[in-house]
N, C-alpha and C positions, 0 to 999 in steps of 0.2 A: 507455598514455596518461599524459600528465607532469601532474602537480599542481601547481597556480599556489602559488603561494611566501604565504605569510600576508601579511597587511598591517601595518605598525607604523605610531604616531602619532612623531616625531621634532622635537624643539626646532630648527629648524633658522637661526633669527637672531632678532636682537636690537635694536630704536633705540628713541630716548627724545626726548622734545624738554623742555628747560623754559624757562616765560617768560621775559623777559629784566628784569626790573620784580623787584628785591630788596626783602621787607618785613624787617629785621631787629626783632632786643627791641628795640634803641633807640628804634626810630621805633613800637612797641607802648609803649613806657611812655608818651609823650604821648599817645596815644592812648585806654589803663587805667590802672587804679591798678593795676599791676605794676611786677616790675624785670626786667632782665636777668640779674640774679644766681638769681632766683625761679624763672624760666622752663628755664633749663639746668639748675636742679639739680632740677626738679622732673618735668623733659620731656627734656632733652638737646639739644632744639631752638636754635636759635641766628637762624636765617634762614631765610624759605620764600620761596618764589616765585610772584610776582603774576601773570596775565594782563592785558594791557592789556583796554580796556571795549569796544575792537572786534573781542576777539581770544575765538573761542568755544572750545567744547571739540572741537565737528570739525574748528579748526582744527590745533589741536594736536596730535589722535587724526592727523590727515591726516598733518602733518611728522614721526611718529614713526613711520606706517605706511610712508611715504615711505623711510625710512630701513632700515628693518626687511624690504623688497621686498629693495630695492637689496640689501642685508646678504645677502641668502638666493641669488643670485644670477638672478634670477626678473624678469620683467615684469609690468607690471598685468594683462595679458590671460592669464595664468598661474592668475592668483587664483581660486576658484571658491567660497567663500565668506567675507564680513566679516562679525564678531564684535563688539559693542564691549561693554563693562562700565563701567556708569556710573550714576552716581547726581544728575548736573547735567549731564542732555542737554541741546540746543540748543534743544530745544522740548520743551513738557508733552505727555506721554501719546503725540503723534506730529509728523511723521515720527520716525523711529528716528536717532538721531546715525550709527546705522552706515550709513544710508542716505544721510545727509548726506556720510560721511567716502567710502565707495563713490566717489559723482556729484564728489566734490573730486580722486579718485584718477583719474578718468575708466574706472572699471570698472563696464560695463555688463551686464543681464539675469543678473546674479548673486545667489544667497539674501544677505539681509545683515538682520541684527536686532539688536537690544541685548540684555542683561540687567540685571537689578538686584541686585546682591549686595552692594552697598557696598564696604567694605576688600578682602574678599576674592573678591572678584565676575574678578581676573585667571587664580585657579587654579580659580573654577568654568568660567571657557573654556576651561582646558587639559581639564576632563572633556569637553565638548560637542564641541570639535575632536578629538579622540581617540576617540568617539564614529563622529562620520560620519568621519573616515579608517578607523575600523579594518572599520567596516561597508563598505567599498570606494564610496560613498558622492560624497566629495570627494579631492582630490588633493593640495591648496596651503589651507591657510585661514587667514585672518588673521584675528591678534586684537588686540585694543585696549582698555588699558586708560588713561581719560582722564577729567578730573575740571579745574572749575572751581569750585571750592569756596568761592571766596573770596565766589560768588553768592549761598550758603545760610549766610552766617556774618555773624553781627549781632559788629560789631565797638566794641559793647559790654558786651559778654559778655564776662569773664577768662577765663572757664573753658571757652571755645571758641575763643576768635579764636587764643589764643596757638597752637594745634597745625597748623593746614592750612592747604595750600600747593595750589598750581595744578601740572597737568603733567598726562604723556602720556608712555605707554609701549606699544612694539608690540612682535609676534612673528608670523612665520609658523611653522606647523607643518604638516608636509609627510609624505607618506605614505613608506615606507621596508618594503624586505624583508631590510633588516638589521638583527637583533636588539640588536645593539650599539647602537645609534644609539635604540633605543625606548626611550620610557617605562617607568619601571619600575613605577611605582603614583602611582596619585592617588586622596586619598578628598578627601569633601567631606558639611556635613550642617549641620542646621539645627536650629533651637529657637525656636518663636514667641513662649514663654511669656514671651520677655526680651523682645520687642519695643519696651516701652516705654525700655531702656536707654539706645537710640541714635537718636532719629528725628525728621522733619522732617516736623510735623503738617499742614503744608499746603502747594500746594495742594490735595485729593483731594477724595472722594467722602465724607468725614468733617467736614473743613472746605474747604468749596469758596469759594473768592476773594468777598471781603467784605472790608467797613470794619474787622472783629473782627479779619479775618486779619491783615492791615498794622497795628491800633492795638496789637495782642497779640505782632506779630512771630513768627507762629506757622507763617511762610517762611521762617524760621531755623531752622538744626541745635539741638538741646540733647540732653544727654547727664549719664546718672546715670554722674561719673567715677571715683566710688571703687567701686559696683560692677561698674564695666567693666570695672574693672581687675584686680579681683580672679578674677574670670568669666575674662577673656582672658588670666592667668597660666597658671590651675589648667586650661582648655579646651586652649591650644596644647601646656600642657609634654603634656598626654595624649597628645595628639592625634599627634602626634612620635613618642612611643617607641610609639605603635601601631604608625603606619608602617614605623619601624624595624624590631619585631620581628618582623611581618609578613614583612618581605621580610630577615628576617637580616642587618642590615646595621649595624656597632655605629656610634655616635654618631663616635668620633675618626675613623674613615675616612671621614667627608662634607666633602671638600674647600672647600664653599661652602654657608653654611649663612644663607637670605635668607627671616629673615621679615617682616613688613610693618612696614615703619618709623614707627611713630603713637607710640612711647613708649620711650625709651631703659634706664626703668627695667624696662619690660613685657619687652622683649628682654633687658636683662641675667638677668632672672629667670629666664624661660625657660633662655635658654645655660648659666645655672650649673645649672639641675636636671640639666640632659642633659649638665652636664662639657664641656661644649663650652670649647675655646682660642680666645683674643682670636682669632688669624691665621684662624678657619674662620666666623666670626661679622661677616657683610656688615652696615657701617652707611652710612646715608648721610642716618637722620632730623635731623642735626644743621644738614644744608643743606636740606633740601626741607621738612620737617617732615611731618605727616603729607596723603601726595597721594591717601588712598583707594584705588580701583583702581587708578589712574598707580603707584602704591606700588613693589611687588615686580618690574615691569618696568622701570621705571625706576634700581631697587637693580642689576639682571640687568647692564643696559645701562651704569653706573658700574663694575663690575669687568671688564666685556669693554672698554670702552675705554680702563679701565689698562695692559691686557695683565696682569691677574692670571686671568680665566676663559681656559680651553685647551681646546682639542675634546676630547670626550670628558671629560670629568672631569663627577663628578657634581653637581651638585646639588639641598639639598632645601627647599624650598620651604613658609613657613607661614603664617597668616594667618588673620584673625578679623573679622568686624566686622558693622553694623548689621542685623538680621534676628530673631535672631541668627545671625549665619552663620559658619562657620570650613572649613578647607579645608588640604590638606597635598599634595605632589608632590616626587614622587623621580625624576627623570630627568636623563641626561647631557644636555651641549651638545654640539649637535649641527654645529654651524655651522663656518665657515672660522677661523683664529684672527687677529686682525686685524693 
């Protein structure tokens, strides 16, 4: 009697979509009392990108999903579960943006739900999809990470407006009985006790919609940033040489090395503890600035259509944000090379 072959989780494509609406520093200095000079040496940011006001985030999540199908060689009728991670759905509390982005894809009677993870909300779908693939479960699952940020950001604020950016980043991942092609590890984990770090007091069941809300502005993001900062130095660099030496795998041999692009200096710090070289260290917060979930898929989706990401080659993947949450993945690409 033959034994059915294990099942793997496998990265199997890649699309990203960004608005087309450029905010650069310049056009932030009239805006705050900032400069351009301020903002780059302080963020490495330069330029993010806007959604238009009729353009939502299942818009986005949809033409990056779109893209990211198409990428994997696969139909919508392939699909058997949507994923989205986000943190500026379409609508509060319900429908699910993924159920929005689904009915936009015309993919029907299929599971589809969001999560909340904030920044890193794109590598906790790579658990949950690797999850039901590996349990034999689902076959194709898309995930999406997509964020309209620009919705929860009081652009009066210095010390918020300058960093995020709107966008949208997809992935299928696809079941496989080649080991090659699997996942090699993803952890992921939490800490409430930070919660007050990074968060957006309202609307909820805390402060529920009122005159306080809107006169307080307390539907806008705010963020304690010196010790975010310091929290998401000392969390990632660990978080990294866990993973690493988990799976034996030293720091110079990771070809592509993409963690979440919120802070240029948060990332240099990181690469230099772990010895990491300029050429294995993916940036790309200097155009998008920080797009939360959109983040790391959208970073993916900048090197694969340079022609620098190539089947098979690994990457590792890192990422931190509001919860507290942080999260890490090791796995090759898996996909065609373009």
């Amino acid at each position: 009697m033959s034994q059915t072959k294990p099942l793997y989780a496998s990265f199997r494509s890649i699309g990203a979509y960004v608005p087309s609406k450029i905010l650069s520093n310049t056009e932030l200095e009239k805006m705050v009392d900032t400069t351009d000079e301020w903002i780059v040496k302080r963020t490495g940011i330069k330029e993010r990108h806007i959604a238009a006001e009729d353009e939502y985030t299942s818009d986005m999540g949809t033409k990056a999903a779109e893209l990211a199908i198409s990428r994997a060689g696969l139909e919508t009728e392939d699909i058997d579960l949507v994923l989205c991670a986000t943190v500026t759905p379409d609508y509060f509390n319900m429908p699910s943006t993924a159920c929005i982005i689904s009915d936009k894809l015309g993919i029907k009677n299929v599971q589809a739900f969001d999560i909340s993870a904030a920044c890193s909300g794109f590598v906790y779908l790579l658990t949950v999809a690797k999850a039901f693939i590996e349990s034999g479960m689902k076959k194709n699952v898309l995930i999406i990470g997509a964020e309209k940020f620009s919705t929860i950001v009081d652009y009066t604020d210095r010390s918020t407006c300058i960093l995020f950016g709107d966008g949208a980043g997809a992935a299928v991942i696809c079941a496989t009985d080649n080991k090659e092609e699997a996942f090699v590890d993803v952890h992921a984990s939490a800490d409430g006790s930070y919660a007050d770090f990074l968060v957006t007091p309202a609307p909820g069941a805390i402060n529920p919609v009122s005159e306080k809300v809107i006169k307080e502005g307390l539907n806008f993001v705010r963020m304690k940033g010196n010790e975010t900062f310091k929290l998401a130095v000392k969390t990632l660099t660990k978080d990294v040489k866990e993973i690493l030496e988990k799976n034996e795998i030293h720091a110079e041999n990771i070809p592509h090395f993409i963690p979440h692009q919120a802070n240029y200096r948060i990332i240099k710090a990181v690469g230099d503890a772990l010895n990491m070289r300029e050429d294995q260290v993916v940036l790309t917060v200097h155009k998008y600035g920080n797009t939360s979930a959109a983040s790391i898929p959208m970073a993916i989706n900048d090197i694969y259509e340079s022609g620098r990401l190539k089947k098979g080659e690994l990457m590792l993947l890192d990422t931190f944000g509001g919860g507290l949450t942080w999260a890490s993945a090791l796995l090759p690409f898996a996909g065609e090379n373009i």
